[in-house]
DSSP file (Angstrom, degrees, kcal/mol; ACC not computed):
  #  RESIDUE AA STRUCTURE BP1 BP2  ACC     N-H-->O    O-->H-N    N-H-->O    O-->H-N    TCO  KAPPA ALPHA  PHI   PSI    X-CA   Y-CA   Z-CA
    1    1 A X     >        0   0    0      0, 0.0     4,-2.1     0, 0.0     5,-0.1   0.000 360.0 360.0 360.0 -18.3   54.5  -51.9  116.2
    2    2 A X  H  >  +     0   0    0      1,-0.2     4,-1.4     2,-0.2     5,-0.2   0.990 360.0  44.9 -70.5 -65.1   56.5  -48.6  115.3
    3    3 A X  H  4 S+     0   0    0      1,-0.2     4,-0.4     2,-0.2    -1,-0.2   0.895 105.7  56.2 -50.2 -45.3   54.7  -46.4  117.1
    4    4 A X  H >> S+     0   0    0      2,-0.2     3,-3.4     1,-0.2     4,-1.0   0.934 110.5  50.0 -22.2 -72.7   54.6  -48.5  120.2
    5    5 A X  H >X S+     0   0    0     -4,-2.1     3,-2.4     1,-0.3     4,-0.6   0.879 115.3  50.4 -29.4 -59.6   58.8  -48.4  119.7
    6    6 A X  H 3< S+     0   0    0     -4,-1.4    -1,-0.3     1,-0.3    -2,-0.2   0.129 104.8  51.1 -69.2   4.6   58.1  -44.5  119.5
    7    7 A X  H <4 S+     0   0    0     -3,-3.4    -1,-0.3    -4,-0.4     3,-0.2   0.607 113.6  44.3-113.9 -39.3   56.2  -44.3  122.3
    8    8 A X  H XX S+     0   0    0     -3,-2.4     3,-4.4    -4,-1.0     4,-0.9   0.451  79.2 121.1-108.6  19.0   58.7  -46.0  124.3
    9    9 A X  T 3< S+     0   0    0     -4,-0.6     4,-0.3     1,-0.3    -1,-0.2   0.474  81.3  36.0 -27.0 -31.5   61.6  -44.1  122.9
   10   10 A X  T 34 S+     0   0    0     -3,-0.2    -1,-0.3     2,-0.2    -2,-0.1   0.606 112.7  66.5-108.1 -15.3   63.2  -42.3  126.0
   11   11 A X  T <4 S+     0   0    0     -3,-4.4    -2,-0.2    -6,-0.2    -1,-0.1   0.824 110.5  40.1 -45.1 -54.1   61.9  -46.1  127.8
   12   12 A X  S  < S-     0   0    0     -4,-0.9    -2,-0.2     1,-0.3     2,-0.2   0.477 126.5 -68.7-104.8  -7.0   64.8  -47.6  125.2
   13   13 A X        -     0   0    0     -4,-0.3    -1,-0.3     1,-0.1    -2,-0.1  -0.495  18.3-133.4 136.5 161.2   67.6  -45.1  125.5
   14   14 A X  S    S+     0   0    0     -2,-0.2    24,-0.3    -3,-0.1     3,-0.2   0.625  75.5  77.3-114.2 -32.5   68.8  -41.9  124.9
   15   15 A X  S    S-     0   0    0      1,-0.2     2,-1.0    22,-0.1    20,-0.1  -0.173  92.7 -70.5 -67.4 159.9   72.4  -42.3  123.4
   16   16 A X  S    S+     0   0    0     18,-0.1     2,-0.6    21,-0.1    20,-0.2  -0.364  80.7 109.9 -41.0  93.4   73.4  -43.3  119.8
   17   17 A X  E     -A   35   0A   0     18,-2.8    18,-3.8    -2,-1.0     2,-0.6  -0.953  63.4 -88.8 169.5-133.2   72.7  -46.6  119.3
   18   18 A X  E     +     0   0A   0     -2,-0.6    16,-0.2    16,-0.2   107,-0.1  -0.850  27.3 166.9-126.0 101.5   71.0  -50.0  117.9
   19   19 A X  E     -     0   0A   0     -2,-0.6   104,-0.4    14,-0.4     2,-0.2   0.102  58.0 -56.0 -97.2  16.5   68.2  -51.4  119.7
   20   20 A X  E     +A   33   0A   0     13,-0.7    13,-2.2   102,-0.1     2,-0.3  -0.944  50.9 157.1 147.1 171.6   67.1  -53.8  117.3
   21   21 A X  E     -AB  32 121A   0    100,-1.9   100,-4.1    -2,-0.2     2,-0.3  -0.910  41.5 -63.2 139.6-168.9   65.9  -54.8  114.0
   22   22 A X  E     -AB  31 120A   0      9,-1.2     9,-0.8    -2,-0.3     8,-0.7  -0.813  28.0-175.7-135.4 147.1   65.6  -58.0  111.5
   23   23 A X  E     -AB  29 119A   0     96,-1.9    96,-2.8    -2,-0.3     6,-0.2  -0.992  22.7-126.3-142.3 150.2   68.0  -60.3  109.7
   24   24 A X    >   -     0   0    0      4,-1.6     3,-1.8    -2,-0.3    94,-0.1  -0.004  41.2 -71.6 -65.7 176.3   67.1  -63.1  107.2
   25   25 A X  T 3  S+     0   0    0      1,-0.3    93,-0.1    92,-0.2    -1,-0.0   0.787 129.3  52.3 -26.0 -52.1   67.6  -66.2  106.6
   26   26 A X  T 3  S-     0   0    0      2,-0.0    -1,-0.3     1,-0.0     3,-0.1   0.274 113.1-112.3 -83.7  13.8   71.1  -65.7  105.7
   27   27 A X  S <  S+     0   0    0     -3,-1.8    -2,-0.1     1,-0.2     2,-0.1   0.462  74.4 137.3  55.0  15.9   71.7  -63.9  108.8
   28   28 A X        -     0   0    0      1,-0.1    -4,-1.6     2,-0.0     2,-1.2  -0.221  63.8-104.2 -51.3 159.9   72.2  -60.7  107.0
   29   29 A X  E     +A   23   0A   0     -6,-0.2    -6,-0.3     1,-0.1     3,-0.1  -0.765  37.4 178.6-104.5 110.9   70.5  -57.7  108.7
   30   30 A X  E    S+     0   0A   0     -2,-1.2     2,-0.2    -8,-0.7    -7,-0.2   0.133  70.9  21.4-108.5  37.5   67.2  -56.4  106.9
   31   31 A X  E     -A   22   0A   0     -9,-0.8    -9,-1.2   -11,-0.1     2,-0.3  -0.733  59.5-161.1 164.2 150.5   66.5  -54.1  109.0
   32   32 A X  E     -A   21   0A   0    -11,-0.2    11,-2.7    -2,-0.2    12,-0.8  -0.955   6.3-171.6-157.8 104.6   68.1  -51.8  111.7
   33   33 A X  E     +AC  20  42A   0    -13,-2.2   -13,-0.7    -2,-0.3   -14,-0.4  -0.838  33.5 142.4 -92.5 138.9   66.0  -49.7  114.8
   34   34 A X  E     - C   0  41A   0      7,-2.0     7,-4.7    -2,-0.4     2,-0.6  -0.962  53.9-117.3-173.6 163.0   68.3  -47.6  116.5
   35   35 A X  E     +AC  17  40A   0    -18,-3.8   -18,-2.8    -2,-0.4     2,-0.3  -0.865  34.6 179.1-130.5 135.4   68.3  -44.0  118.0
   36   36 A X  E >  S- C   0  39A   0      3,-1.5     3,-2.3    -2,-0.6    -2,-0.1  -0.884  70.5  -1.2-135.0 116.5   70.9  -41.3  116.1
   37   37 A X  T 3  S-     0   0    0     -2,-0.3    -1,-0.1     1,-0.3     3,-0.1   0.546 130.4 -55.8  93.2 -11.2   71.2  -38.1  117.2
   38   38 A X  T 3  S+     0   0    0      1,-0.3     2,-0.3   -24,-0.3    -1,-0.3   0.625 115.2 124.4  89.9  24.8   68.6  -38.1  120.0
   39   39 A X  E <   -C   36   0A   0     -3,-2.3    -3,-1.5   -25,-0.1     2,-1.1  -0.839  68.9-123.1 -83.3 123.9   66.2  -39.4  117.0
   40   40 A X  E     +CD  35  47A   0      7,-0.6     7,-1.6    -2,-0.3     2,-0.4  -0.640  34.6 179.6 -87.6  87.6   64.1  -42.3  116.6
   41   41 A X  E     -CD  34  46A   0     -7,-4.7    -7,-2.0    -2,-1.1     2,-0.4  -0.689  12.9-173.8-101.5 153.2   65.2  -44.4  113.0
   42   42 A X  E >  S-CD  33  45A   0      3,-0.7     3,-1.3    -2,-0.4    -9,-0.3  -0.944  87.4 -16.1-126.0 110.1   63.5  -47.6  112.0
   43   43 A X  T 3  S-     0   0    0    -11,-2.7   -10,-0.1    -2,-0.4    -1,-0.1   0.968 132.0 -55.5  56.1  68.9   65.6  -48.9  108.8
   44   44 A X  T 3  S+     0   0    0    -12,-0.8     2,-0.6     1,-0.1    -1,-0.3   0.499 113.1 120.0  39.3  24.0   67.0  -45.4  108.7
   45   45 A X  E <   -D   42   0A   0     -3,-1.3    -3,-0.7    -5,-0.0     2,-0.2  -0.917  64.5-118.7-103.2 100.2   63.6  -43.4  108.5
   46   46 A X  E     -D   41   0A   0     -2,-0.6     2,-0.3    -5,-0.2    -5,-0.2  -0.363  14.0-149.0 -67.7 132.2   63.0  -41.1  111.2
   47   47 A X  E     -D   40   0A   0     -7,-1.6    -7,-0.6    -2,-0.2     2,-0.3  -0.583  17.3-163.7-114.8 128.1   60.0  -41.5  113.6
   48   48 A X        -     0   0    0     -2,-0.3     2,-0.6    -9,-0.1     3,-0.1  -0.861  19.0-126.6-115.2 148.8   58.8  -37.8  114.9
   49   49 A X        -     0   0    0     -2,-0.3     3,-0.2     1,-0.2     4,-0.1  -0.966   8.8-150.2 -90.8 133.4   56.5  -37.6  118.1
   50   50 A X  S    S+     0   0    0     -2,-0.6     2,-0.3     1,-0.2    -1,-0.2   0.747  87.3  39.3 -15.2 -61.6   53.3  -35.4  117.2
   51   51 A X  S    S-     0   0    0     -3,-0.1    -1,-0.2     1,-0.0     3,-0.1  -0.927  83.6-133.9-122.5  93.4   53.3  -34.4  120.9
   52   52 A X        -     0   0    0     -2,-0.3     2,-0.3    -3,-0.2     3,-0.1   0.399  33.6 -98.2 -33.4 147.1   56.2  -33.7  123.0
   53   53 A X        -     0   0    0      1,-0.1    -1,-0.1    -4,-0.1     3,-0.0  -0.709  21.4-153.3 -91.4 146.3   56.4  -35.2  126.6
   54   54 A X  S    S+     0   0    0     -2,-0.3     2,-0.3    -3,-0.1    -1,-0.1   0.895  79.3  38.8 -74.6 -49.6   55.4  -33.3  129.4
   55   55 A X  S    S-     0   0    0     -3,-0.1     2,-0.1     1,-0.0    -1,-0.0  -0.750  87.7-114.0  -8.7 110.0   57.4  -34.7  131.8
   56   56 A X        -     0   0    0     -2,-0.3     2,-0.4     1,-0.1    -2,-0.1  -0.401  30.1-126.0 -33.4 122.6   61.1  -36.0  131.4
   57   57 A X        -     0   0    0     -2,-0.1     2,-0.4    -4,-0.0    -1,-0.1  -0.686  29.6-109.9 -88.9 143.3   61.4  -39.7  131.8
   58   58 A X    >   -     0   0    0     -2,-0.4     3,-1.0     1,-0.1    -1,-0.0  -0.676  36.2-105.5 -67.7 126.9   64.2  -40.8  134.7
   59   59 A X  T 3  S-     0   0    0     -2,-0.4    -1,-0.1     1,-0.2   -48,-0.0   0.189 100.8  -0.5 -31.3 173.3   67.4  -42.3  133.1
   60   60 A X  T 3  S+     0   0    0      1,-0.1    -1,-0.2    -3,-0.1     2,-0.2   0.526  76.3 173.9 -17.5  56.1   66.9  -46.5  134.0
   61   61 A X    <   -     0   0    0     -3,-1.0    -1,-0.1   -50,-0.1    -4,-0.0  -0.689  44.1-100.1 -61.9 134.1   63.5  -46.6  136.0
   62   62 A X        -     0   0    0     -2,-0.2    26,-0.2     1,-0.1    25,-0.1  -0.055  38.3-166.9 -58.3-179.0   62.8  -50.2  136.4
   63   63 A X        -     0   0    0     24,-1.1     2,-0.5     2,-0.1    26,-0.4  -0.413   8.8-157.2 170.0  84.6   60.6  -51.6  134.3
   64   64 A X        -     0   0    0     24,-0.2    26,-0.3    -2,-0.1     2,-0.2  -0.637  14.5-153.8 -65.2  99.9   59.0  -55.2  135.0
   65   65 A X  E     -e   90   0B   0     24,-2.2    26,-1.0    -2,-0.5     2,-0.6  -0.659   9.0-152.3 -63.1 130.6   57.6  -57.0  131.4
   66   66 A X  E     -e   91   0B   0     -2,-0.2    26,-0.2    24,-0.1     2,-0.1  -0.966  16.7-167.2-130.3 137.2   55.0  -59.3  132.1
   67   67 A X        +     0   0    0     24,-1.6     2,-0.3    -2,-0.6    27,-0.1  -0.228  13.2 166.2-104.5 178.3   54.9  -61.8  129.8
   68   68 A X    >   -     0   0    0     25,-0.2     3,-2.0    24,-0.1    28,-0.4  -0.931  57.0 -84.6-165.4 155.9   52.4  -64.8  128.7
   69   69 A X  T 3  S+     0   0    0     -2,-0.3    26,-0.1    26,-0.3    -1,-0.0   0.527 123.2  56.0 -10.6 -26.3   51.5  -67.2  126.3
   70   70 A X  T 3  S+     0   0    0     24,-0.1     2,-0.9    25,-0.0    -1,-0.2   0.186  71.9 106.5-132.5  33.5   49.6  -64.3  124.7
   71   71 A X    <   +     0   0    0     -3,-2.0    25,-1.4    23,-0.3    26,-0.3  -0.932  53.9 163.6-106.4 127.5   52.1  -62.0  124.2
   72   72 A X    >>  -     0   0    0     -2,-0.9     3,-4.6    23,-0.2     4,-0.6  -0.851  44.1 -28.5-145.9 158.9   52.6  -62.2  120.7
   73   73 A X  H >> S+     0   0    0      1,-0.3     4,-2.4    -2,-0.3     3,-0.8   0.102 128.1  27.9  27.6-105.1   54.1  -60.4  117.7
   74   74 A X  H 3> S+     0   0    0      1,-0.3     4,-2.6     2,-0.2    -1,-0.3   0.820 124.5  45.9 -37.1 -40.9   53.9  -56.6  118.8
   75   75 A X  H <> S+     0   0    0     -3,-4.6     4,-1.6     1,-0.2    -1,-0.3   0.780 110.3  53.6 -91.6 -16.6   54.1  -56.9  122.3
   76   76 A X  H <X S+     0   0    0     -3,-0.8     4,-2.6    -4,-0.6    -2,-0.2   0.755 111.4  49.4 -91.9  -4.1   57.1  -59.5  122.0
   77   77 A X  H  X S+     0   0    0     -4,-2.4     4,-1.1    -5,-0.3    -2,-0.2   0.955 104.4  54.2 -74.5 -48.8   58.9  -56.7  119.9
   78   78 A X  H >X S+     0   0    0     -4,-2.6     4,-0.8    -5,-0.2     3,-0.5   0.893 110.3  53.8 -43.0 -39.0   58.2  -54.2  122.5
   79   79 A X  H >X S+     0   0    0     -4,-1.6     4,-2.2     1,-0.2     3,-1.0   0.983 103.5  54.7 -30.7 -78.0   60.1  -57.0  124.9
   80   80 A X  H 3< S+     0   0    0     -4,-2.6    -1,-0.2     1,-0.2    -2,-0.2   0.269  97.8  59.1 -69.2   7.5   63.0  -57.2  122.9
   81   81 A X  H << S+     0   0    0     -4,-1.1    -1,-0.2    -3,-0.5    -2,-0.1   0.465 112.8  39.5 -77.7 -22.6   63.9  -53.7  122.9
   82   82 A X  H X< S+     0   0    0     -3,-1.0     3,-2.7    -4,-0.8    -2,-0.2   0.657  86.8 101.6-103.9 -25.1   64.1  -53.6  126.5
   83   83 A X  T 3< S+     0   0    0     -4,-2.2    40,-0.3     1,-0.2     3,-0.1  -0.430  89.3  25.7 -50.3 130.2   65.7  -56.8  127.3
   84   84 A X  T 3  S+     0   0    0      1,-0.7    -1,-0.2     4,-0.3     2,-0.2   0.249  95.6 112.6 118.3 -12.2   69.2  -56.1  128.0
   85   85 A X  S X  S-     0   0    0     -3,-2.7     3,-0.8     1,-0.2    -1,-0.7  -0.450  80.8 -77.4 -99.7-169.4   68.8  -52.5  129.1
   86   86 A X  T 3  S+     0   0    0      1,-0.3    -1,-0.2    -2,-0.2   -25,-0.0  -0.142 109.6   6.4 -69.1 152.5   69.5  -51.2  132.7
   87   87 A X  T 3  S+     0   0    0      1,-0.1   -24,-1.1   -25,-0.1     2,-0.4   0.686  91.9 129.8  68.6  14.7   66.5  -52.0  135.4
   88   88 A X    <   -     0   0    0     -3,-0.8     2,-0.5   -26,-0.2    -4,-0.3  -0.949  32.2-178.4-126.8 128.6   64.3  -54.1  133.2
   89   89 A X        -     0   0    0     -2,-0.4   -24,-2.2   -26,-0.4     2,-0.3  -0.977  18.8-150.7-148.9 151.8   62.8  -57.7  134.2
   90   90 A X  E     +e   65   0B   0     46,-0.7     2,-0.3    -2,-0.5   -24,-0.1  -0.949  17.4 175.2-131.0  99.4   61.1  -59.9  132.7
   91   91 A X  E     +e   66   0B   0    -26,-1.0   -24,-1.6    -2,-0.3     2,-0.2  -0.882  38.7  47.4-117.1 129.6   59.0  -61.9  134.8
   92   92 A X  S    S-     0   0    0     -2,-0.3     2,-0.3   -26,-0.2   -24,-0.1  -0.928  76.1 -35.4 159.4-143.9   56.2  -64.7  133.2
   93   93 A X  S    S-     0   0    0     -2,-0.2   -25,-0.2     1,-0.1     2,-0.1  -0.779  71.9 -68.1-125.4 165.1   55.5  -67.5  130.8
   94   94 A X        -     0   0    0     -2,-0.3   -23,-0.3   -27,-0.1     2,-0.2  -0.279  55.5-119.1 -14.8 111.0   56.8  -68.2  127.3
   95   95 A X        -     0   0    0     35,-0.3   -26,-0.3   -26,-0.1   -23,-0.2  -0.486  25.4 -99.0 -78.0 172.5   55.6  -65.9  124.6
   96   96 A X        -     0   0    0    -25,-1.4   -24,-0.1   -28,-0.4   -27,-0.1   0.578  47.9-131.6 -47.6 -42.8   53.8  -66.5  121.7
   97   97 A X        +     0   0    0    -26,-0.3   -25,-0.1     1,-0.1    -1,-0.1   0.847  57.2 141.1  47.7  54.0   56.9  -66.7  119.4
   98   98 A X        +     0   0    0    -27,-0.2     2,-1.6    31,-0.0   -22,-0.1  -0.146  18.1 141.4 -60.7  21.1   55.7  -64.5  116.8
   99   99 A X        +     0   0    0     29,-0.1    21,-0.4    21,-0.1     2,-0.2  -0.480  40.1  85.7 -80.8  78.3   59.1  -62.9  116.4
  100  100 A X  S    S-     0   0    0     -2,-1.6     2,-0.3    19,-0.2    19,-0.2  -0.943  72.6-107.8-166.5 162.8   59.4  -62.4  112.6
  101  101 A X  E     -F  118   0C   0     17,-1.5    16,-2.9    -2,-0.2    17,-0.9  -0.775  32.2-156.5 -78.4 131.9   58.8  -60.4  109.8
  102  102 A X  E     -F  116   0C   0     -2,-0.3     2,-0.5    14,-0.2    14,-0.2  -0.796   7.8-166.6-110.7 147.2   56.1  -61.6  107.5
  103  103 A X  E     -F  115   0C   0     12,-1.0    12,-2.9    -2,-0.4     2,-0.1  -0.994  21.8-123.3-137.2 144.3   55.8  -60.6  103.6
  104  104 A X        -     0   0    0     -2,-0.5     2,-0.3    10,-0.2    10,-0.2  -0.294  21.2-162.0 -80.3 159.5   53.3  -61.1  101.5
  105  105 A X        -     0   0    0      8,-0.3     8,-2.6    -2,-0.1     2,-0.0  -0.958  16.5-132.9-154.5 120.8   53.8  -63.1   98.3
  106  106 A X  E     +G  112   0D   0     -2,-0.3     6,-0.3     6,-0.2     3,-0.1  -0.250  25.7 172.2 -69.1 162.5   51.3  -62.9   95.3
  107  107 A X  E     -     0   0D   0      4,-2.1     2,-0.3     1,-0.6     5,-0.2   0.297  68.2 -35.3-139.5   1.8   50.3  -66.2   93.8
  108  108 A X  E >  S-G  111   0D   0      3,-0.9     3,-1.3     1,-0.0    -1,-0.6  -0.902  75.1 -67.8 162.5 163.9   47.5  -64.7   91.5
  109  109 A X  T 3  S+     0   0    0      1,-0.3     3,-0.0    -2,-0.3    -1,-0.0   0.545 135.5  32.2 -41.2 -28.6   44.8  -62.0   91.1
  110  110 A X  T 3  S+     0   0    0      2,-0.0    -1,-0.3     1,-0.0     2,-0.3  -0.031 116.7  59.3-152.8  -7.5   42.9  -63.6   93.5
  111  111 A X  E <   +G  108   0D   0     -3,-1.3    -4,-2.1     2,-0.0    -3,-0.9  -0.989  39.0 153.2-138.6 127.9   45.6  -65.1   96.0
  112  112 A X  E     -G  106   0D   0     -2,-0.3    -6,-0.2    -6,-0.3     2,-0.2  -0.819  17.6-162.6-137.7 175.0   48.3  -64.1   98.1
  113  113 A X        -     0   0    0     -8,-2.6     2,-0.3    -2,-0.3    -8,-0.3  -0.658  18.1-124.5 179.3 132.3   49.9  -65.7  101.2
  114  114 A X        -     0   0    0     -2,-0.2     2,-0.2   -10,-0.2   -10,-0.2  -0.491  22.5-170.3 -71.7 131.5   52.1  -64.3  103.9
  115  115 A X  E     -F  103   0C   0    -12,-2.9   -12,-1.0    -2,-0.3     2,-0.6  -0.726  25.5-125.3-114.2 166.0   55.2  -65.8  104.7
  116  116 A X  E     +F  102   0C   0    -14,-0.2   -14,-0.2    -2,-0.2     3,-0.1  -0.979  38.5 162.8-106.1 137.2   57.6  -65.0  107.8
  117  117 A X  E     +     0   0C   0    -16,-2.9     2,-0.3    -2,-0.6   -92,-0.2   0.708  56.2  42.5-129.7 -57.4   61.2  -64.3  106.0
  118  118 A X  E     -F  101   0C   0    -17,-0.9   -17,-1.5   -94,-0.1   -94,-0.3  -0.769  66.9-141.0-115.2 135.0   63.0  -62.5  108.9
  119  119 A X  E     -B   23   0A   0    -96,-2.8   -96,-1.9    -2,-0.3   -19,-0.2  -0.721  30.0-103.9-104.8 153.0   63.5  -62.9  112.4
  120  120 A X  E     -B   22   0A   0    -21,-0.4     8,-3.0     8,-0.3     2,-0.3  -0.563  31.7-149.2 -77.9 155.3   63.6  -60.1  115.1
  121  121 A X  E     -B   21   0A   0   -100,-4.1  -100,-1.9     6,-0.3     6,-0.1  -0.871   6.1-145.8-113.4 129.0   67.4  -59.1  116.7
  122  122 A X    >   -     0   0    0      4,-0.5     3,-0.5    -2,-0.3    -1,-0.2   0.262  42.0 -79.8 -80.3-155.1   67.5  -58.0  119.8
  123  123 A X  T 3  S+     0   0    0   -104,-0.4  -105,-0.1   -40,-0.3  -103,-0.1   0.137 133.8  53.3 -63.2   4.5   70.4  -55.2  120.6
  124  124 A X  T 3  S-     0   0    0      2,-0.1    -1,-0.2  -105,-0.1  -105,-0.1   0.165 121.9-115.0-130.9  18.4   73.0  -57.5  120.8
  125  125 A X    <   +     0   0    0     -3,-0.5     2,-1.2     1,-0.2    -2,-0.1   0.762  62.6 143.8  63.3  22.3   71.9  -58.8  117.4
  126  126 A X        -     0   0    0      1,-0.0    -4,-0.5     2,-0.0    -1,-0.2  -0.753  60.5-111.5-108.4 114.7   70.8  -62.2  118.2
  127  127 A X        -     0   0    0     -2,-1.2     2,-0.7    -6,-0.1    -6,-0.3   0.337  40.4-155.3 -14.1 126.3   67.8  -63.8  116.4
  128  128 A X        +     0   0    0     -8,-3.0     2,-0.5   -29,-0.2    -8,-0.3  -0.897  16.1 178.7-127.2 141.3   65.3  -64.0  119.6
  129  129 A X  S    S-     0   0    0     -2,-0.7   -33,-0.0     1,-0.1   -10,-0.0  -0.962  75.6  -2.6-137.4 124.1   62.4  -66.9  119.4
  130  130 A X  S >  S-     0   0    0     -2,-0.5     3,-0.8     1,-0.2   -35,-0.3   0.668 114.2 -84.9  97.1  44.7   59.6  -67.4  122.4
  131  131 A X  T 3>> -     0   0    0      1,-0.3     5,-0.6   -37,-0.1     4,-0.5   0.687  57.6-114.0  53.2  -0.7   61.8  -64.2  124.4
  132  132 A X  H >>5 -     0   0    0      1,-0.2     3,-2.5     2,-0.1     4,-1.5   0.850  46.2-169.5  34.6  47.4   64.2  -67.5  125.6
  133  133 A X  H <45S+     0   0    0     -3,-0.8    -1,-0.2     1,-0.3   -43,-0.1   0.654  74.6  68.3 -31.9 -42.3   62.9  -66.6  129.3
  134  134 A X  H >45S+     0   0    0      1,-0.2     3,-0.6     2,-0.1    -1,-0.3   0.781  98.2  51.3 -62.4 -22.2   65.2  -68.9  131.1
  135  135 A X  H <<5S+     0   0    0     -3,-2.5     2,-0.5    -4,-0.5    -2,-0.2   0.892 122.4  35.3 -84.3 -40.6   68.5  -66.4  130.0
  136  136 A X  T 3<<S+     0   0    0     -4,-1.5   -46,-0.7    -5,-0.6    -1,-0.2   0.073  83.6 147.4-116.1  59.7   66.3  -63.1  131.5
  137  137 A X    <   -     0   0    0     -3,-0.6     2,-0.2    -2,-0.5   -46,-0.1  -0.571  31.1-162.1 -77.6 137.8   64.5  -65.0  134.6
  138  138 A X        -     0   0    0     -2,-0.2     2,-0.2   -48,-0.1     3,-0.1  -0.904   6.3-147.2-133.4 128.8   64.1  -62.4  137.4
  139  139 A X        -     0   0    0     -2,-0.2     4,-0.1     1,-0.1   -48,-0.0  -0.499  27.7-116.1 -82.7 171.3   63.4  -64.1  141.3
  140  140 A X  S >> S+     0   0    0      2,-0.2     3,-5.4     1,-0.2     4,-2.0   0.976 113.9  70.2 -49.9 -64.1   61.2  -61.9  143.4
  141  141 A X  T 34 S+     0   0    0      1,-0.3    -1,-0.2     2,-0.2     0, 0.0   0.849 102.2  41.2 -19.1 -70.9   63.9  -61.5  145.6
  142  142 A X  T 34 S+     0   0    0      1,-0.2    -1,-0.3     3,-0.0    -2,-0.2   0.547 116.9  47.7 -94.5  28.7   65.7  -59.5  143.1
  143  143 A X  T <4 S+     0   0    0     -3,-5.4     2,-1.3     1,-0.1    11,-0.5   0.757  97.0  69.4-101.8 -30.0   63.0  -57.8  142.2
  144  144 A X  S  < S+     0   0    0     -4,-2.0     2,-0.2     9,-0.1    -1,-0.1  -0.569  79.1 130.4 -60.3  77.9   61.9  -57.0  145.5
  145  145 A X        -     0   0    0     -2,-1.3     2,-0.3     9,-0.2     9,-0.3  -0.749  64.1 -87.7-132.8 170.4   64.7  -54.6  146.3
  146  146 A X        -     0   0    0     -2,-0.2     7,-0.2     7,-0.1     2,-0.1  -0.612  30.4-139.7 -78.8 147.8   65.3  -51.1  147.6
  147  147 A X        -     0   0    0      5,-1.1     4,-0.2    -2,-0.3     0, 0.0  -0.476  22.8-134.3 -83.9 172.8   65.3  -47.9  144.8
  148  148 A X  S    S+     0   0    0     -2,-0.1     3,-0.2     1,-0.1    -1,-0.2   0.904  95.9  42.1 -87.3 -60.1   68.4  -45.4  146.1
  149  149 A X  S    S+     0   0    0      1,-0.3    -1,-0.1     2,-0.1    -2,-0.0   0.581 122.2  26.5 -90.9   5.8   66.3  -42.3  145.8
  150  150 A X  S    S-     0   0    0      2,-0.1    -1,-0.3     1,-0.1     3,-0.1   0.854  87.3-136.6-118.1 -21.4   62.5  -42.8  147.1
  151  151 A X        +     0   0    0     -3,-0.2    -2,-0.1     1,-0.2    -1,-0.1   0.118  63.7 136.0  91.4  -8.0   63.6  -45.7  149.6
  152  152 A X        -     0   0    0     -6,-0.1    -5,-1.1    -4,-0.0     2,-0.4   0.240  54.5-113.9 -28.5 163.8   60.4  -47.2  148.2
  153  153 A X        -     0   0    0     -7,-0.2     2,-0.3    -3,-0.1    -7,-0.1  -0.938   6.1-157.3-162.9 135.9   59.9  -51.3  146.9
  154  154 A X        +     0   0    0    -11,-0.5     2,-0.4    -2,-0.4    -9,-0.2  -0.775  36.2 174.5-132.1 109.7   59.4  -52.2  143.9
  155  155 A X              0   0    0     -2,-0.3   -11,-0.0   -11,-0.1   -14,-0.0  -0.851 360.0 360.0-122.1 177.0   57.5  -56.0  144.7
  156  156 A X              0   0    0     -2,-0.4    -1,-0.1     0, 0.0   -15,-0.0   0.493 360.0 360.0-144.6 360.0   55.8  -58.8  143.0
């Protein structure tokens, strides 16, 4: 899932700040994505690109998620790092609700079994389960709209 994040780094912002991450049971935070410093950290460990981009991404280009029933675990973190920013809808079904962190737990030489212990937090730090579609329902209407600078429409 990291790289994905890292992929869509200049996608999720350029300024300081907290785009995510995991909290526990106890609602304590175990784990904090955010971008420092025009840097990518994932539970304060910085994420480097290999390969620079050629191209400059435009500050809030829209950017429609389309979601399903089989958007699951990776693709619903990639979700919740753009819900909530500028220009971004999210048009679909229900996801998967694979939104947690799993650890493994030994039971023997021979046995283990993964548990989910933590749930993902969105940027506004709230526990997010099946992307809760009805708060970021987008009509056509306002997705079909004019851009200022290409005079272009953006439909669906």
């Amino acid at each position: 899932m990291y790289p994905i994040l890292l992929g869509l780094k200049e996608f999720i912002g350029s300024e300081n700040n907290v785009f995510g991450g995991f909290r526990n049971s106890k609602g304590e935070s175990s784990g904090k994505w955010e971008i420092k410093d025009g840097k990518m950290l994932i539970d304060g460990i910085a994420l480097v690109r290999k390969t620079p981009l050629k191209s400059p991404v435009k500050k809030d280009i829209p950017i429609i998620i389309l979601t399903s029933c089989y958007t699951a675990s990776a693709g619903e973190m990639t979700a919740v790092v753009l819900i909530g920013r500028n220009n971004t809808y999210v048009i679909g079904e229900p996801t998967a609700d694979y939104t947690t962190a799993v650890q493994g737990f030994r039971i023997n030489k021979d046995a283990g079994l993964n548990l989910s212990t933590d749930y993902v937090v969105d940027q506004f730090t709230q526990a997010i389960s099946c992307l809760m579609l009805k708060l970021h329902k987008v009509t056509a209407s306002k997705i079909s709209r004019r851009t200022k600078k290409s005079g272009k429409h953006l439909h669906c």
